[in-house]
VOPAGU-2260 file (C-alpha; in pm, 1 decimal, decimal comma):
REM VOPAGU-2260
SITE   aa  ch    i         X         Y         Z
SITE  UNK   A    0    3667,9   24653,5   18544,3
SITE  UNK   A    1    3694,3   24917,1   18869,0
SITE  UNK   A    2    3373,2   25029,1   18749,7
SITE  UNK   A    3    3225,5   24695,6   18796,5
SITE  UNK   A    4    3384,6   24652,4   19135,2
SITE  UNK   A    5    3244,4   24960,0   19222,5
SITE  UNK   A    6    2857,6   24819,8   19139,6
SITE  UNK   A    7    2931,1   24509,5   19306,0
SITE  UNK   A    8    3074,9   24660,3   19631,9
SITE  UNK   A    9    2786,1   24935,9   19656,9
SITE  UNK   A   10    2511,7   24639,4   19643,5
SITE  UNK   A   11    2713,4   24460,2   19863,4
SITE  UNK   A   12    2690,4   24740,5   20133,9
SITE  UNK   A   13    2274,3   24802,9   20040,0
SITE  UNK   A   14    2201,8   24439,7   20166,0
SITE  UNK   A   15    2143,3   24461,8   20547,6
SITE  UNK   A   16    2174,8   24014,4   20575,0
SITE  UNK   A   17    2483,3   23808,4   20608,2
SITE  UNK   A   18    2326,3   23552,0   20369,2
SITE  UNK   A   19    2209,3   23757,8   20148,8
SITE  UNK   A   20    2524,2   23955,7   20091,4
SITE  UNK   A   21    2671,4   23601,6   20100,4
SITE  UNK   A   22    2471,6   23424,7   19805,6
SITE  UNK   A   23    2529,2   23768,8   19600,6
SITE  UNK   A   24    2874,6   23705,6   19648,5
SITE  UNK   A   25    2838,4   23323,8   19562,1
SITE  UNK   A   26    2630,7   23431,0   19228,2
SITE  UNK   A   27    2906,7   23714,5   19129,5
SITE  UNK   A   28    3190,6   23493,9   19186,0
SITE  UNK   A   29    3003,4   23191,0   18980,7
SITE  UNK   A   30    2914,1   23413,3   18704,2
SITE  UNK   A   31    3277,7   23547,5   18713,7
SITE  UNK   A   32    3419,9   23249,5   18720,6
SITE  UNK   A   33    3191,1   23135,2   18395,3
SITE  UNK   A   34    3343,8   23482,4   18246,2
SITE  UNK   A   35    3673,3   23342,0   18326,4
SITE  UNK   A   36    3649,4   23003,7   18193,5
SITE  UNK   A   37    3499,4   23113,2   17886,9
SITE  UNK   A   38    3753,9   23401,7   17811,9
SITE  UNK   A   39    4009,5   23111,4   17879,9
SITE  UNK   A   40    3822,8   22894,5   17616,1
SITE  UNK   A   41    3797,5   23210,5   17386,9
SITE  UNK   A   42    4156,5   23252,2   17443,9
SITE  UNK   A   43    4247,3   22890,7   17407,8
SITE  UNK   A   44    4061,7   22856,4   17060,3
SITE  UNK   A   45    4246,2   23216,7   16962,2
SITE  UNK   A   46    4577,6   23071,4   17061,2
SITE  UNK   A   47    4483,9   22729,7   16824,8
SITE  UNK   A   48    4376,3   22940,9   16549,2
SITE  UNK   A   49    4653,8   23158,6   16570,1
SITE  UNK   A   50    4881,0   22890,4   16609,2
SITE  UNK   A   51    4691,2   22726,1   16282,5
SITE  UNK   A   52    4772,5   23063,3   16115,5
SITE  UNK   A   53    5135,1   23073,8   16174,6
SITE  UNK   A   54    5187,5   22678,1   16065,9
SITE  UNK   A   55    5005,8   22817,1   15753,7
SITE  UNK   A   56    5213,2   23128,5   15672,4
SITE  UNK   A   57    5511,4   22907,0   15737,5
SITE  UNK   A   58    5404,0   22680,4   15488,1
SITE  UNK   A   59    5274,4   22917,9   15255,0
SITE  UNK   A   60    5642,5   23065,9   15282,0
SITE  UNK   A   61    5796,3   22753,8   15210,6
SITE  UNK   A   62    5635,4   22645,6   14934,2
SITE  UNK   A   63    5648,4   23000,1   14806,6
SITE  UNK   A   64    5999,8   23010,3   14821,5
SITE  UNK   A   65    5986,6   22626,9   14604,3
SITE  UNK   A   66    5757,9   22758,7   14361,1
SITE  UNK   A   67    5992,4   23072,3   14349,6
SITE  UNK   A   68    6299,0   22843,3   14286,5
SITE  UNK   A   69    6098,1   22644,6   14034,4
SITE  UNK   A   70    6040,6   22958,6   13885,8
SITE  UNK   A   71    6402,9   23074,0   13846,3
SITE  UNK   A   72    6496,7   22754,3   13771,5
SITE  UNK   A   73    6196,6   22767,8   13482,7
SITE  UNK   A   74    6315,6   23121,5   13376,5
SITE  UNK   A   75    6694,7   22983,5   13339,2
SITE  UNK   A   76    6581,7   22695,6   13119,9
SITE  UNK   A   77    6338,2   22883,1   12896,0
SITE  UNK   A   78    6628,7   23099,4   12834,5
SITE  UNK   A   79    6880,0   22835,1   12744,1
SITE  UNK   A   80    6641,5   22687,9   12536,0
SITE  UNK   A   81    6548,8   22998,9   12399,6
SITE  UNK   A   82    6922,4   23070,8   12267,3
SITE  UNK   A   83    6970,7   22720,9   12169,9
SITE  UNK   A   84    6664,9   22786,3   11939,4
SITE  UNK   A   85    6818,7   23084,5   11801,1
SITE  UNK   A   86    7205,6   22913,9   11767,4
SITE  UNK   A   87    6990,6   22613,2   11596,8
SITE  UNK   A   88    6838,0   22879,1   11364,6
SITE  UNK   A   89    7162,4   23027,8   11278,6
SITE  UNK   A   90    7315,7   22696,8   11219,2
SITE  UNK   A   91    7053,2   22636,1   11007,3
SITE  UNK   A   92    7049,9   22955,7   10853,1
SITE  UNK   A   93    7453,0   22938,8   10762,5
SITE  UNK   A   94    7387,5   22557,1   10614,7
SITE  UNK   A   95    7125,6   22693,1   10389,1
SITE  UNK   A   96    7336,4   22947,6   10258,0
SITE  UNK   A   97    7633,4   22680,8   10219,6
SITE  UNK   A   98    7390,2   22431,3   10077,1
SITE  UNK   A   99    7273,6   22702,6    9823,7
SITE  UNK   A  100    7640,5   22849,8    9756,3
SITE  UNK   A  101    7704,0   22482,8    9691,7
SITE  UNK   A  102    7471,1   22405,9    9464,4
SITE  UNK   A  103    7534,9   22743,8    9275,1
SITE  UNK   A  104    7877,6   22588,8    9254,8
SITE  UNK   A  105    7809,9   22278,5    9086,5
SITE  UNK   A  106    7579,5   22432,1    8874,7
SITE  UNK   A  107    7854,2   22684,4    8770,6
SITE  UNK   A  108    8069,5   22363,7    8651,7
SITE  UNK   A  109    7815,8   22292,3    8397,0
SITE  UNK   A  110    7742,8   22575,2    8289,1
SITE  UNK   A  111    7820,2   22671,7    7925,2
SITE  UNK   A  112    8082,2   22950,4    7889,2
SITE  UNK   A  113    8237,7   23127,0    7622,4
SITE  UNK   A  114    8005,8   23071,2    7340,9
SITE  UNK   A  115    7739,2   23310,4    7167,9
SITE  UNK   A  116    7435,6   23090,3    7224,1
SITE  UNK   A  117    7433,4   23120,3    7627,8
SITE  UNK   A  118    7625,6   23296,8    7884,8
SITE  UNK   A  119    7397,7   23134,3    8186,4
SITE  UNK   A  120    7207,8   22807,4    8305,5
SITE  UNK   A  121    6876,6   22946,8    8202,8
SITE  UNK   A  122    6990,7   23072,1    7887,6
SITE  UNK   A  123    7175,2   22773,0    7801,2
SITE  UNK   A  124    6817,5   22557,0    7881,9
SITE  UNK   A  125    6619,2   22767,8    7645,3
SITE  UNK   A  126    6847,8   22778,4    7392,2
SITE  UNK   A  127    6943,8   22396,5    7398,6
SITE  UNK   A  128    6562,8   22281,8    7511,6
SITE  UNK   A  129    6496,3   21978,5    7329,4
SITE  UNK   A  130    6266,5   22138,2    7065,9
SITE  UNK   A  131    6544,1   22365,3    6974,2
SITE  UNK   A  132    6768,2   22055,2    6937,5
SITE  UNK   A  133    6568,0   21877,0    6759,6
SITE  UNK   A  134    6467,1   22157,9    6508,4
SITE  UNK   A  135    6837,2   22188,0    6476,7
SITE  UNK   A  136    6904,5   21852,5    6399,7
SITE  UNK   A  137    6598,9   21824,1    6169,6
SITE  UNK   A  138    6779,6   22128,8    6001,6
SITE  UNK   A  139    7114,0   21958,2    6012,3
SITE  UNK   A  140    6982,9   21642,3    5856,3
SITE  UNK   A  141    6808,6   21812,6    5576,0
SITE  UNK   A  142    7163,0   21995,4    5494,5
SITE  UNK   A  143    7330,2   21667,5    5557,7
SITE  UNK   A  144    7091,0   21474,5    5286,2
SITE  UNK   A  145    7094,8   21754,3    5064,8
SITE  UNK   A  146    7533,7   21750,2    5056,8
SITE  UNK   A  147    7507,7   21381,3    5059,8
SITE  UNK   A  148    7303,7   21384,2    4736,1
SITE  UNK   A  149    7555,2   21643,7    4543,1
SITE  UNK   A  150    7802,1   21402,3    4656,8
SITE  UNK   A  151    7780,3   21110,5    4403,6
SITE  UNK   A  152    7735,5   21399,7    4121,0
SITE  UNK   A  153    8028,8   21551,8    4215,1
SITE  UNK   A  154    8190,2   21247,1    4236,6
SITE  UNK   A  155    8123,7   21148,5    3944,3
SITE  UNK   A  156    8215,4   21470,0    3784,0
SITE  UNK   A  157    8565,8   21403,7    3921,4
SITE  UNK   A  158    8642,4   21065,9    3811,2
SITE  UNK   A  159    8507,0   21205,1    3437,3
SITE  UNK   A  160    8730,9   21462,2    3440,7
SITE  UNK   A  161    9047,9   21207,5    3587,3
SITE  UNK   A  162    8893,5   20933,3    3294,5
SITE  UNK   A  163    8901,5   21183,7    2997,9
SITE  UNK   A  164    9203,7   21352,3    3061,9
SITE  UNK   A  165    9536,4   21246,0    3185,1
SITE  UNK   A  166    9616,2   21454,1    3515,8
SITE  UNK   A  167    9967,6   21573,0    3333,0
SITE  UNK   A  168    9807,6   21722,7    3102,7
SITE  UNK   A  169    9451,2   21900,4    3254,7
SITE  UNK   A  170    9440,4   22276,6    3126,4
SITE  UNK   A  171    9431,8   22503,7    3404,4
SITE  UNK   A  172    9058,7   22501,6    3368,8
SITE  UNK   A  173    8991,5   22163,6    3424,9
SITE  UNK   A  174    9256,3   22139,1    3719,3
SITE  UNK   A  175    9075,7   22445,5    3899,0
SITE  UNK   A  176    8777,8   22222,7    3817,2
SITE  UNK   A  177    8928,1   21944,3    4003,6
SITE  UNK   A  178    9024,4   22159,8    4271,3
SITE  UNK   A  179    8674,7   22319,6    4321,7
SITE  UNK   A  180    8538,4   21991,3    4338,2
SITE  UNK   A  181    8807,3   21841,7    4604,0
SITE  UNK   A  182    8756,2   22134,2    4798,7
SITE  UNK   A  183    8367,2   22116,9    4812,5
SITE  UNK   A  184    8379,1   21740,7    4884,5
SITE  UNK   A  185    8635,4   21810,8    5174,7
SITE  UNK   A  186    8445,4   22098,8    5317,0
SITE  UNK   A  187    8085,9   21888,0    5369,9
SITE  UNK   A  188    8275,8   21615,9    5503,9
SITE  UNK   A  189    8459,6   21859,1    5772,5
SITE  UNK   A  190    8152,1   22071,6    5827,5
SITE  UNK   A  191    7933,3   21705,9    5860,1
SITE  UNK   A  192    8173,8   21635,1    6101,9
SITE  UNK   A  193    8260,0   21929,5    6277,9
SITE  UNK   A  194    7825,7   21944,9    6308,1
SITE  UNK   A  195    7813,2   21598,1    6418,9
SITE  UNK   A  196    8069,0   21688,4    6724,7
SITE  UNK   A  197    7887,5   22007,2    6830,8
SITE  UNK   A  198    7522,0   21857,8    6827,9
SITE  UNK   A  199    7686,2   21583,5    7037,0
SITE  UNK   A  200    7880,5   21807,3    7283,7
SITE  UNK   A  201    7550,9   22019,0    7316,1
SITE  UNK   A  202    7335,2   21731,2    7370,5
SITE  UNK   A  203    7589,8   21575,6    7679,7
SITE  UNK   A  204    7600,2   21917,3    7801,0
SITE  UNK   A  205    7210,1   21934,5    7834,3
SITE  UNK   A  206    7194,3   21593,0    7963,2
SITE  UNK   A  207    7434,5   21654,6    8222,9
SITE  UNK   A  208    7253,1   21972,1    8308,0
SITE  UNK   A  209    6925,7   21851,6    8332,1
SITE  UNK   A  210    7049,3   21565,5    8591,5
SITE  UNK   A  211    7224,9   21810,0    8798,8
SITE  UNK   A  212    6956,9   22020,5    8814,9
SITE  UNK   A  213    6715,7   21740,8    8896,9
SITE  UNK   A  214    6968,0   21603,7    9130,1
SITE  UNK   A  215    7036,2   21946,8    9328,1
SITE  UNK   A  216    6628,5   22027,3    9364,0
SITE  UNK   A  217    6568,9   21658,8    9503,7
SITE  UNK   A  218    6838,9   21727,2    9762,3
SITE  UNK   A  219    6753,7   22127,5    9847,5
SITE  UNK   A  220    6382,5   22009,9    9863,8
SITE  UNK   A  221    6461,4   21699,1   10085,2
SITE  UNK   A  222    6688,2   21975,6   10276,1
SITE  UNK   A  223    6405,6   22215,4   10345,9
SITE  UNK   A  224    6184,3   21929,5   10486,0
């Protein structure tokens, strides 16, 4: 700037006429005014865009500091769900378990105890399947027929030996006879019986197993779903 005074000043002094020195005036002080008014324009459209920069780091701050609280407030949520996700899976975890110690249980009340054929569930279904029943009962009813046929001989045998001899005075022979014969009529009719109760008790027992079973698996499977 002093160097540019300087230039103007020494042409000033070079020209010898008043007019001249005059229009060079007029033409340094136009031209510096037009350096004026365009620095001020310059400055003025500086100022604006500056001003234009400031409204838009205040707004970028502000809506930083929303998405920021969104973002805690995200953060926070995520985590509450995330724990209620992991109490749900605990809670579902524990009624599992009590669903399964439960059904255990009411297995355990059918189960057959205390005998020699099963000590378990399983064991008690393969030993009492229904083709192991039923072989047993074919077996049974082959016995059965075969006792029931010595029955009307041995019957018969008896009232011979009560028709040809009066009962005061059987020899010890006959009378052990007799005895034999009560005794074998009296044993198939307890051992029919006592047969008949088992092969009944076994066959409830695997009913009532098989439904509880059936009944437990439809409600653990609808469970899992």
């Amino acid at each position: 700037m002093i160097e540019s005074s300087e230039k103007i000043q020494d042409i000033y002094e070079e020209l010898d006429n008043h007019a001249d020195r005059i229009n060079y005036l007029i033409k340094e002080f136009t031209e510096l005014k037009e350096k004026i008014c365009k620095q001020k324009r310059d400055r003025y459209y500086w100022k604006s865009h500056f001003s234009t920069l400031l409204t838009n780091i205040w707004a970028g701050q502000i809506k930083y500091l929303e998405l920021y609280k969104k973002e805690i407030g995200l953060k926070n949520r995520i985590s509450e769900v995330t724990n209620m996700v992991k109490l749900r899976q605990k809670e579902l975890k524990d009624l599992s378990t009590k669903r399964m110690a439960y059904f255990t249980e009411q297995c355990d009340k059918y189960r057959i105890k205390n005998t020699t054929f099963a000590n378990n569930i399983l064991h008690a279904q393969k030993k009492y399947s229904n083709r192991n029943l039923n072989r047993e009962i074919r077996e049974f009813r082959e016995e059965y027929q075969e006792m029931y046929n010595e029955m009307p001989m041995l019957a018969r045998k008896l009232e011979n030996l009560e028709t040809l001899s009066d009962l005061n005075k059987l020899s010890s022979e006959e009378a052990e006879e007799i005895s034999k014969v009560n005794l074998v009529l009296s044993s198939i009719t307890k051992t029919n019986t006592s047969k008949l109760l088992q092969l009944t008790c076994v066959q409830n027992t695997l009913k009532k197993l098989e439904n509880e079973i059936k009944q437990k698996k439809m409600t653990f499977s609808s469970f899992q779903k």
